[in-house]
C-alpha positions in Angstrom: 32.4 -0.1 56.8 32.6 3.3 57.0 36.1 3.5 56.0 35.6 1.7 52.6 32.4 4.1 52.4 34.6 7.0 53.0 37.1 6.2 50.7 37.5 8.1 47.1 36.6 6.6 43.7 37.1 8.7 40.8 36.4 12.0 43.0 33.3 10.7 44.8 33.3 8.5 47.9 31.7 4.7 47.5 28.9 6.5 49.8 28.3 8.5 46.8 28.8 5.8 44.6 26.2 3.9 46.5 23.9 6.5 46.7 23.6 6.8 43.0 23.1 3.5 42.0 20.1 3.3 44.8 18.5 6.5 42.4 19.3 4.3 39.4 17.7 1.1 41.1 14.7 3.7 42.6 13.8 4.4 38.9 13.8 1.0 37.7 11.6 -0.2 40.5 9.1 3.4 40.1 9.0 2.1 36.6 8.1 -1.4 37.6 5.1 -0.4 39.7 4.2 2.3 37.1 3.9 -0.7 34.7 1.7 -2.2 37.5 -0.4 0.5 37.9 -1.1 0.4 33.8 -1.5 -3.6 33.7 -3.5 -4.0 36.6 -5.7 -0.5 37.1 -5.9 1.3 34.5 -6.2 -0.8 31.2 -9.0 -2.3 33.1 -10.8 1.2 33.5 -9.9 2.2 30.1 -11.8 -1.3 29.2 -15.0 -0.6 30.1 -15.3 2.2 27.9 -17.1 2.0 24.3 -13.9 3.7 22.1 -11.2 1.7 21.7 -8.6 4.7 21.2 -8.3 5.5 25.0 -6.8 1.9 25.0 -4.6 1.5 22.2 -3.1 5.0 23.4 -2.4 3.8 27.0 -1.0 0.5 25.2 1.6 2.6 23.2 2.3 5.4 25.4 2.9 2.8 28.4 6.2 2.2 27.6 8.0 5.4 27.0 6.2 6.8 30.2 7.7 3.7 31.6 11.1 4.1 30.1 10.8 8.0 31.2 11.0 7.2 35.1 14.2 5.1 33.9 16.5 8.1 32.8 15.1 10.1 35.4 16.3 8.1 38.2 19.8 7.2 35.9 19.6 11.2 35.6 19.7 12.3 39.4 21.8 9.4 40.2 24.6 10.6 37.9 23.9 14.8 38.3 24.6 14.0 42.2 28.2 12.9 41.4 31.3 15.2 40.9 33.1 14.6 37.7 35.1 17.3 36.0 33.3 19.7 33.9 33.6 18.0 30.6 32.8 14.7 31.9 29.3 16.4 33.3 28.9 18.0 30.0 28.5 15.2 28.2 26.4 13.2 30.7 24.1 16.1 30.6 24.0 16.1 26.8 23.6 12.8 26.4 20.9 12.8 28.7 19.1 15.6 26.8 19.7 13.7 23.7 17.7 10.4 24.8 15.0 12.0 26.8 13.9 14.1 23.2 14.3 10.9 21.7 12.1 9.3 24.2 9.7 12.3 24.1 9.9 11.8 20.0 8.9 7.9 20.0 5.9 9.0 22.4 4.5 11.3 20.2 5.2 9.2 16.9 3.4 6.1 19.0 0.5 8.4 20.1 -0.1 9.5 16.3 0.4 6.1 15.0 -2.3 4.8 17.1 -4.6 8.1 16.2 -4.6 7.0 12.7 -4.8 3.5 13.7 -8.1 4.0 15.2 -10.0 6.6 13.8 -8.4 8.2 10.7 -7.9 4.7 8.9 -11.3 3.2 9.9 -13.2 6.2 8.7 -11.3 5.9 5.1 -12.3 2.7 5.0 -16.3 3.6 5.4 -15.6 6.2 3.0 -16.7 5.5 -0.8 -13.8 7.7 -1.9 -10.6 6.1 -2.7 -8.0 8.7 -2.6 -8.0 9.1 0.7 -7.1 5.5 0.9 -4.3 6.2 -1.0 -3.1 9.1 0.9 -3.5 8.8 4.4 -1.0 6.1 4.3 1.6 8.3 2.7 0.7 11.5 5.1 0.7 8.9 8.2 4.6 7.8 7.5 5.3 11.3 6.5 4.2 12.8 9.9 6.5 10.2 11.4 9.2 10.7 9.3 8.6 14.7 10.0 8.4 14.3 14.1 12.1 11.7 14.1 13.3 14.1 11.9 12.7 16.9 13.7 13.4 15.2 17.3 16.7 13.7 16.1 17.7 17.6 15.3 16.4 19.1 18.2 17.7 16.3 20.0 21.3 17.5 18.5 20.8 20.9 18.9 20.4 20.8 22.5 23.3 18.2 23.1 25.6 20.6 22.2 26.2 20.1 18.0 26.4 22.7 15.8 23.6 21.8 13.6 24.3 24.9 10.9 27.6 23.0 10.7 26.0 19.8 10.5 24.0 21.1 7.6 26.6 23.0 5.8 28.6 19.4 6.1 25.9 17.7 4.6 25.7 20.1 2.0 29.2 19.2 0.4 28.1 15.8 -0.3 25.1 16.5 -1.1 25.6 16.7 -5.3 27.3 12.5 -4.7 24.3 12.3 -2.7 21.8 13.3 -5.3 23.3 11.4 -7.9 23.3 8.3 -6.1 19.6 8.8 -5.4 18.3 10.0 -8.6 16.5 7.1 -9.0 14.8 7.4 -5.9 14.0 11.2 -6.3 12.3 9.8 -9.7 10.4 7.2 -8.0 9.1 9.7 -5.5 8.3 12.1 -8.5 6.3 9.5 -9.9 4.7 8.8 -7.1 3.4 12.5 -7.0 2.6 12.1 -10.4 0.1 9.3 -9.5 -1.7 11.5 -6.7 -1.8 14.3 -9.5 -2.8 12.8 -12.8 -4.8 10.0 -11.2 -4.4 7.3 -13.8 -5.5 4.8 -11.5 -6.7 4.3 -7.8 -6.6 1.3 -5.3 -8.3 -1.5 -6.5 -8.4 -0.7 -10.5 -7.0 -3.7 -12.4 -4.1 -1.7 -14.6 -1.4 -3.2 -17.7 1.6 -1.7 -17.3 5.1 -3.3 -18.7 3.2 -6.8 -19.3 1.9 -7.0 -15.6 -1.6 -7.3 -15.7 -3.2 -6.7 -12.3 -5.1 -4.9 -8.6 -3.6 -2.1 -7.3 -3.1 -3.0 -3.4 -1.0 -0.2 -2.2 0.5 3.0 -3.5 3.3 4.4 -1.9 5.8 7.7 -2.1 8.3 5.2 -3.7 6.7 2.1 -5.4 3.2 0.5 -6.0 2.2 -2.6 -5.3 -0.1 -4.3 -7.9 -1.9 -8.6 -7.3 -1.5 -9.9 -10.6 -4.0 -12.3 -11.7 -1.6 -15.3 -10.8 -2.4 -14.1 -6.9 1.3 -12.6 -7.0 2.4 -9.5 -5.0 5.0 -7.4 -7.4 6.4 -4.0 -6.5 6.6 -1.6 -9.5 8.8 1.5 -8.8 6.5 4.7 -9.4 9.0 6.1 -11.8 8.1 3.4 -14.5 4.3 4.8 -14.3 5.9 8.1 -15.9 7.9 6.5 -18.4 5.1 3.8 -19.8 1.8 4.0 -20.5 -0.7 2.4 -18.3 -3.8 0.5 -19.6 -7.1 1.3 -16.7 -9.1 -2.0 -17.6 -11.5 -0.8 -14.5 -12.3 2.2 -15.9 -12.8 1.3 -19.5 -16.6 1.9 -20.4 -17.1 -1.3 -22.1 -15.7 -4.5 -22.9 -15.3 -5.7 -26.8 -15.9 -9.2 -27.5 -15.0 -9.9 -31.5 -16.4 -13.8 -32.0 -15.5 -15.2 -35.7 -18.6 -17.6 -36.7 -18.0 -19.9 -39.5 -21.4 -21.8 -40.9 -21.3 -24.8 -44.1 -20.7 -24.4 -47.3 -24.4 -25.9 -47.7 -25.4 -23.1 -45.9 -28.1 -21.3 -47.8 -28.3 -17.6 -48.5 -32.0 -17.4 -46.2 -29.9 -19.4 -43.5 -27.1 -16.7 -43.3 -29.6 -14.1 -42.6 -31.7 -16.0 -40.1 -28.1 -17.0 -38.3 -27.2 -13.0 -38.7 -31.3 -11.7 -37.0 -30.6 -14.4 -34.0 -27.2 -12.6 -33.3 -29.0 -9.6 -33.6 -31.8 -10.5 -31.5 -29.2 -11.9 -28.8 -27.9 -8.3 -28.5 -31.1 -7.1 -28.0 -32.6 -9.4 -25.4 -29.5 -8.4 -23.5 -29.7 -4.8 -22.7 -29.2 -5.5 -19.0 -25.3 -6.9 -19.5 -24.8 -5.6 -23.4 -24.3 -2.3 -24.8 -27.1 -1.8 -28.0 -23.6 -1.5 -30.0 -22.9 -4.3 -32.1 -21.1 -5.2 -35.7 -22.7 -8.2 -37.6 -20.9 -8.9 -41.0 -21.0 -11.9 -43.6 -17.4 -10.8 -43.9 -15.6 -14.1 -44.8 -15.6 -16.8 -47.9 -12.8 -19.2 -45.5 -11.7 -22.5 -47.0 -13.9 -24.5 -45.4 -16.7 -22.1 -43.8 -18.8 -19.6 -43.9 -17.8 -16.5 -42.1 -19.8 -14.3 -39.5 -17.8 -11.2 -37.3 -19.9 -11.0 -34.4 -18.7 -7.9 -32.3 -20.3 -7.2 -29.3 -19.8 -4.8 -26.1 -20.4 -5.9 -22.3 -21.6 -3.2 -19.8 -18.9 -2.1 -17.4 -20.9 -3.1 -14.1 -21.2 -6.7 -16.0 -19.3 -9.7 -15.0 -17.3 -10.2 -18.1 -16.9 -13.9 -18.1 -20.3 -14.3 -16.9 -21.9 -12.5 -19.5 -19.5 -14.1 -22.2 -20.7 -17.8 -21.2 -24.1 -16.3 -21.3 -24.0 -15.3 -24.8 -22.2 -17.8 -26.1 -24.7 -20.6 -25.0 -27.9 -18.6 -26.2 -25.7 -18.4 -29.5 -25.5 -22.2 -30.0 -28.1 -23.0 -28.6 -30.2 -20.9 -30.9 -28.1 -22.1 -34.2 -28.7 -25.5 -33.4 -32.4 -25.1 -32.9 -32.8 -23.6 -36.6 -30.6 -25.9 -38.5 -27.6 -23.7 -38.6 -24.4 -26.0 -39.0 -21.1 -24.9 -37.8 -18.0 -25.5 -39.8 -14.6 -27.4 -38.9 -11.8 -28.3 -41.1 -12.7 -30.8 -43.6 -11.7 -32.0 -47.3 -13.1 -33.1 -49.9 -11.2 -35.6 -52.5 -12.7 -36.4 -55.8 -10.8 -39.3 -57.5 -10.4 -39.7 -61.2 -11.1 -43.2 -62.5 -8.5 -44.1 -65.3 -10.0 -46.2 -68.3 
């Protein structure tokens, strides 16, 4: 046994060899009962409290923590062995390398779950909508910001020239641009909408013949719940380049109704049937507007012709209020005698003698 143990393996003994993979195995097991200690003790103190953050942090930071006792033990296993100075160069920076990384996804977990739990509910209690609009785009930009700036550091300390990297980047940076011009004007849109503020989350907008809610807006596109219950995704550039229709924030809502009365109708009946429209209007100041247009406007081929124009509140429920109207319209009309038209003829025959 202590021959084979003895003897030389790629300049370390087995012993060595042995030795190693026991502080590889070490880590894996303190990771184990680190993952014991989180199950069974501490989530369950954690549980008792009131806030809910202390336990979605230890539920996201468990594994990388976990994960960190895992290259430590691979780490000290390997550092122990001889290899030749290259070799142990690039262990080293490859070690460097994923323990940033590791540190990186910690941190981007641990903010994740910050906005998760507090900043997210508290713009949801909020009456203000634009910061529903924007935390989502400043919580995936902080993200983007921390693997950006741990994948470089991470780099950096494994031994690349990151000036050089850059400088690399740079020459194909002009094919780059062009093949993500549409991109950069989606994302200029998309600071457009944040700027001008043609719309926020939940206004029902037109834009290109999609007629819908706003559910999400995003750096790159927006998503909008047409009226069909259908999710589309509109790229933010097209809000620059076509005009958007705000139904939400329109003050009122026209309503033009065409009337059409008998011919037999007399000229007192046309202005009792114009006074009840007017009177409708009037006994419905808590859904209408006081605006209204009432015309005799029409001589049609086979009617009479009223315009009734009328303007619903914008807190009213459109439909609602519509039905409403309508009913006391024809239900008034009827009670006075007033006869509505339809298409009809009239065929006068010539006897021959």
């Amino acid at each position: 046994m202590k021959e084979f143990l003895a003897k030389t393996y790629y300049n370390n003994t087995a012993e060595d060899w042995f030795i190693s993979l026991l502080f590889i195995i070490g880590g894996i097991i303190v990771s184990k009962i680190i993952y014991w200690i989180f199950s069974a003790v501490i989530k369950k103190l954690i549980s008792k409290t009131k806030t809910r953050l202390d336990d979605v942090l230890i539920q996201v930071l468990e594994k990388p923590i976990i994960y960190a006792f895992i290259i430590g033990g691979a780490w000290l296993g390997l550092d122990r062995l001889t290899f030749s100075p290259k070799t142990h160069t690039i262990i080293a920076h490859a070690f460097t390398f994923i323990l940033i990384f590791n540190i990186t996804w910690l941190l981007v977990r641990a903010i994740d779950a910050v906005f998760t739990e507090l900043v997210i509910p508290y713009t949801v209690k909020s009456e203000n909508t634009f910061d529903d609009q924007i935390v989502p785009i400043i919580r995936k930009g902080m993200k983007a910001l921390l693997w950006s700036m741990g994948i470089i550091i991470g780099l950096d300390n494994a031994g690349f020239d990151i000036m050089a990297l850059i400088a690399g980047l740079g020459i194909g940076g002009l094919a780059l641009a062009l093949a993500a011009q549409d991109t950069v004007k989606n994302i200029f849109g998309g600071i457009m909408i944040f700027l001008d503020k043609p719309f926020k989350l939940g206004d029902r907008i037109i834009i290109s013949g999609q007629d819908g809610f706003v559910t999400e807006v995003g750096i790159r596109s927006t998503r909008i719940k047409t009226l069909m219950g259908r999710i589309i995704t509109v790229p933010n550039a097209n809000f620059s380049e076509s005009s958007i229709e705000n139904i939400s924030i329109e003050p009122s809502r026209k309503v033009s109704v065409s009337l059409g009365l008998t011919y037999d109708t007399t000229p007192d009946k046309m202005e009792l049937a114009m006074k009840i429209l007017d009177d409708i209007v009037n006994a419905n100041q808590d859904c209408l507007t006081l605006d209204r247009i009432i015309s005799f406007n029409n001589w049609g081929d086979f009617n009479l012709g009223i315009l009734f124009i009328y303007y619903i509140r914008k807190e009213a429920d459109i439909l609602a209020t519509q039905s409403k109207v309508n009913l006391q319209v024809l239900r008034q009309f009827n009670e006075n005698g007033l006869e509505f038209a339809y298409p009809t003829q009239t065929i006068y025959k010539k006897e021959l003698v």
